[in-house]
C-alpha positions in Angstrom: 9.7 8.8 3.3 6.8 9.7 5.5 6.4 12.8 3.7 6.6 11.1 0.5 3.5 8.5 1.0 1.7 11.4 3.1 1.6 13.4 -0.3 1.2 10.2 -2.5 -1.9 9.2 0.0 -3.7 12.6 -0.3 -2.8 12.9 -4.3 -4.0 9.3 -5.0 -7.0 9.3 -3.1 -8.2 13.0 -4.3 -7.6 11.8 -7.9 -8.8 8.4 -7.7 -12.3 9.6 -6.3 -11.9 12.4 -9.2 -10.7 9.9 -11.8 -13.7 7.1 -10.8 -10.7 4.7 -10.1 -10.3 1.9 -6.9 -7.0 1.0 -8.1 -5.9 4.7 -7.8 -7.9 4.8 -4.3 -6.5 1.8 -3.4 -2.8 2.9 -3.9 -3.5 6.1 -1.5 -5.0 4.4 1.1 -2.1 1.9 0.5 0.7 4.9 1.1 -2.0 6.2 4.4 -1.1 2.7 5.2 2.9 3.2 4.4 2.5 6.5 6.1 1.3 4.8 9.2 4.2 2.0 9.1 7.1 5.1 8.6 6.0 7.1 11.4 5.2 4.0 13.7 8.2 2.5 13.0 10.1 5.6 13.6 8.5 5.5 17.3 9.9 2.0 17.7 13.8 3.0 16.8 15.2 2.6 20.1 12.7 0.7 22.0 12.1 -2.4 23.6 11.8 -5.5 20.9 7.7 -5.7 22.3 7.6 -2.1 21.3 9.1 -2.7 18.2 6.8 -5.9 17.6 3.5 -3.9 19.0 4.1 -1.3 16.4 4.9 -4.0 13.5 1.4 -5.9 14.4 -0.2 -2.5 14.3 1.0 -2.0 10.6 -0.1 -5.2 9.9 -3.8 -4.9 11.4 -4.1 -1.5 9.6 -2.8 -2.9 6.2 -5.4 -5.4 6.2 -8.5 -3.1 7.3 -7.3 -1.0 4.7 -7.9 -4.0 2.1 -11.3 -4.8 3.4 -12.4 -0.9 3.0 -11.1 -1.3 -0.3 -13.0 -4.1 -1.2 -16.2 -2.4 0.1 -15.5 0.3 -2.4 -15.2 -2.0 -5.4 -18.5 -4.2 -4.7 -19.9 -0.3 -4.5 -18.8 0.6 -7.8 -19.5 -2.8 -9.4 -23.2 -2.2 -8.4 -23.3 1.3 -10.3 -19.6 2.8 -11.1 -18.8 4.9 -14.1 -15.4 4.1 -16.6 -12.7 5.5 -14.6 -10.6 7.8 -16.1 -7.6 6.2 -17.9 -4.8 8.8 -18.6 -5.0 10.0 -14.9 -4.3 6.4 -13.6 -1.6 6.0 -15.7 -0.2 9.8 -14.8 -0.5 8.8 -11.0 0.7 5.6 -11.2 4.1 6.9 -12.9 4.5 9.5 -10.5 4.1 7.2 -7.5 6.3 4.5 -9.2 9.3 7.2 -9.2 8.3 8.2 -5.8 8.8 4.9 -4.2 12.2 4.3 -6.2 13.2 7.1 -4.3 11.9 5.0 -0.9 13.3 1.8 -2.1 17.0 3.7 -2.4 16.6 5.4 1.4 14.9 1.8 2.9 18.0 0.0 1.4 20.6 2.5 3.2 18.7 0.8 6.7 19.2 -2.8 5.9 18.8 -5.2 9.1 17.0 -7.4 11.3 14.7 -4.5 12.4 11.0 -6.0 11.9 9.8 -2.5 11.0 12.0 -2.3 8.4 11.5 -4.7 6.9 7.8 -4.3 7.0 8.5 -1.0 5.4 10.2 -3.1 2.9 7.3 -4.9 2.1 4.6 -2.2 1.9 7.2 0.0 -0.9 7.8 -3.4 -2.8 3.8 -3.7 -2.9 3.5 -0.7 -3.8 5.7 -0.9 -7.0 3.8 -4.0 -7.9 0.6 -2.0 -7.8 1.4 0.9 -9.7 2.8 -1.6 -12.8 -0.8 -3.1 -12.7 -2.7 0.4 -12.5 -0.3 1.8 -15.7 -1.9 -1.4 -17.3 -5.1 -1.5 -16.1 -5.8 2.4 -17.3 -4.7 1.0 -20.4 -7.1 -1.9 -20.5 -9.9 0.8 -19.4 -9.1 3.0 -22.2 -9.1 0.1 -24.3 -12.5 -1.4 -23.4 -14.3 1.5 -22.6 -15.2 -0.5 -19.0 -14.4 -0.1 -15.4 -14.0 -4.0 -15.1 -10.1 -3.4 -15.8 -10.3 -0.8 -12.6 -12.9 -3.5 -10.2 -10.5 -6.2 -10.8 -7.2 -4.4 -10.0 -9.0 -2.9 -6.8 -9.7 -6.2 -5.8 -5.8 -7.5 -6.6 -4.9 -4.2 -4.7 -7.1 -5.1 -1.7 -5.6 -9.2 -2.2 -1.7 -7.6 -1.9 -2.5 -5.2 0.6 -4.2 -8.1 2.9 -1.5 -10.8 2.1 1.5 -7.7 2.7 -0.4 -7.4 6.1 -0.2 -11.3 7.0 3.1 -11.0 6.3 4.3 -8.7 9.0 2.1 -9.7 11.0 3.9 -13.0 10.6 7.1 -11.1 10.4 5.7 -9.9 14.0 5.4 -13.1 15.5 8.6 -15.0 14.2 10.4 -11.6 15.9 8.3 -12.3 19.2 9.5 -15.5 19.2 13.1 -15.2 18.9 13.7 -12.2 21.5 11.6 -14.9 23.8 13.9 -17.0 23.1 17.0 -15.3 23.7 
């Protein structure tokens, strides 16, 4: 899986600065993000619960910063983008959907309690969110002859990335608290 988002990271950033899109930018730095979570949590298997929790409110921190770089990017391209270009978004947002079925089938073979896990969880289900709304928004794009489509979905992007954030970090805490508690 780390491999996976590694090359959907470096495909969807390259194309989305080539393509003009956020949304497409947005859903690599998103799988950077992912990327970050896999290998992370793959340093917690077998560790101490504060290791595990450590590396789960690292995720979260990074999935959030990730959101407010993204939303730099869209004021930046409000002020003076060009139309992104529609076919690509679509093309990459396909591609990535399949990709992260392919997650989705390995996460569920790992079902459990483990926080990182289930952080993992919540990035892939994001992700598939994200690439329904980029398949539509390179429609409305090609549609309207506008980048609005694209500003808009980069700022829902940036919203889901943030709230999947404050979500294991939450995750984090509640998981803090119980092995305290034990």
């Amino acid at each position: 899986m780390l491999l996976i988002n590694l090359t959907q990271s470096a495909a969807g950033i390259a194309l989305g600065i080539w393509a003009g899109s956020t949304a497409l930018m947005g859903a690599g730095l998103d799988n950077l993000a992912d990327a970050s979570v896999y290998a992370v949590s793959l340093y917690a298997v077998g560790r101490a619960a504060t290791v595990k929790v450590g590396a789960a409110r690292l995720s979260g921190f990074l999935l959030i910063g990730l959101a407010a770089l993204l939303l730099l990017e869209v004021l930046r391209r409000f002020a003076g983008g060009e139309e992104p270009v529609g076919p690509a978004m679509m093309a990459m947002a396909a591609l990535n959907a399949a990709l992260n079925l392919v997650c989705l089938r390995l996460l569920r073979r790992h079902r459990g309690e483990d926080v990182n896990f289930k952080a993992s969880a919540i990035f892939t289900s994001n992700d598939s969110i994200v690439n329904g709304a980029i398949v539509l928004s390179g429609v409305l794009v090609m549609g309207f002859g506008s980048n609005i489509p694209d500003l808009v979905l980069g700022v829902i992007v940036a919203a889901i990335a943030a709230n999947g954030g404050r979500e294991i970090l939450r995750e984090a805490s509640e998981t803090a608290r119980r092995k305290a508690g034990t």
